[in-house]
C-alpha positions in Angstrom: 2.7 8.5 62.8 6.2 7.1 61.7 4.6 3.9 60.9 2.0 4.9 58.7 4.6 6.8 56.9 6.7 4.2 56.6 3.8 1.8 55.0 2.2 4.2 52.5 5.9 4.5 50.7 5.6 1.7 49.0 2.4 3.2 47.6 3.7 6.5 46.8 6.9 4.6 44.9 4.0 2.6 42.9 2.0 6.1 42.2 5.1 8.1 41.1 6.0 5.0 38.6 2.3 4.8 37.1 2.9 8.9 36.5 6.5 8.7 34.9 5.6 5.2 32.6 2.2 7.6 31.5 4.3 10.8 31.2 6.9 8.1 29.2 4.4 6.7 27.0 3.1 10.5 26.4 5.7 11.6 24.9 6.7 8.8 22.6 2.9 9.2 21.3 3.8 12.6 20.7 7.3 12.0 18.9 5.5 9.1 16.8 2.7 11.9 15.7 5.1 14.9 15.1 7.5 12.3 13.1 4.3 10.9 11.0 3.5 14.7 10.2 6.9 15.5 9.4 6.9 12.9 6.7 3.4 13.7 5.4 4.8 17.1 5.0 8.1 15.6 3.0 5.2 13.1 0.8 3.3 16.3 0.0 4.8 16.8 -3.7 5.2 12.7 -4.3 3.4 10.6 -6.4 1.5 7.5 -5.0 3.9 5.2 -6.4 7.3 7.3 -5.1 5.4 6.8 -1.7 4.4 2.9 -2.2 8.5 2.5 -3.3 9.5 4.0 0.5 7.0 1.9 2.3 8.0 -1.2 0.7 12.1 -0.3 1.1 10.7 0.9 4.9 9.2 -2.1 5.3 12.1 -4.4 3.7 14.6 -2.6 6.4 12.1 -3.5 9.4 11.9 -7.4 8.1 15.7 -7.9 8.1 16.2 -6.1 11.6 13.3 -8.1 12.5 11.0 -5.6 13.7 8.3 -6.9 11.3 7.7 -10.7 11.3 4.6 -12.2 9.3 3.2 -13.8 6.3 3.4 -12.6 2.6 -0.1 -11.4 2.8 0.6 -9.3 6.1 3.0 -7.2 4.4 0.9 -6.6 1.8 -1.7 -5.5 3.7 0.9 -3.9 5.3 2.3 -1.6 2.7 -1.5 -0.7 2.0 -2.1 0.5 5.4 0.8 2.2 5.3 0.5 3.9 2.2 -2.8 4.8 2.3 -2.1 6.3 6.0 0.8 8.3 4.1 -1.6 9.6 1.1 -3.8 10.7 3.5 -1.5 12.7 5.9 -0.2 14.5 2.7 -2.7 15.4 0.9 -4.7 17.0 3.8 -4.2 21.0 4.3 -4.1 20.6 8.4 -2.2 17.4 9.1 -1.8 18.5 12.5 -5.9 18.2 13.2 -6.1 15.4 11.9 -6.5 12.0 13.8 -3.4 9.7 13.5 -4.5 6.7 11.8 -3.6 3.6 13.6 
């Protein structure tokens, strides 16, 4: 009986690290959506340029910590995602039911 105790830990240390990397990953989903709904929220009463200035200062910031890496047509497909992800998210009544855009 020891001895089968002894070899399923191993498998019981790999299960419990599959649940806490999931429960990890969960939650940083959940920040990421509650943060994009907070700004939606903020980007309510702003105009679609006032939002296209932030992405593109956002997006400036991210190149020189080097967090965003690519060609000049990337970022500008880019900002668009971004932007029209943003318009989106504030101009619907119930951000919270809606989908996150990816």
């Amino acid at each position: 009986m020891v001895v089968s105790a002894i070899a399923s830990t191993p498998q019981i240390a790999k299960a419990w690290r599959f649940v806490r990397e999931r429960f990890r990953s969960y939650q940083t989903e959940l920040k990421s959506r509650g943060i994009k709904r907070a700004r939606a929220r903020r980007d309510a009463g702003r105009e679609r340029q006032d939002i296209v200035t932030l992405v593109k200062r956002q997006l400036t910031r991210e190149i020189a910590e080097g967090h965003f890496t690519a060609s000049r047509e990337a970022v500008k497909r880019e900002v668009e995602r971004r932007v029209k992800e943003r318009m989106i998210l504030s101009r619907v009544r119930w951000v919270s039911k809606l989908p996150i855009l990816v």
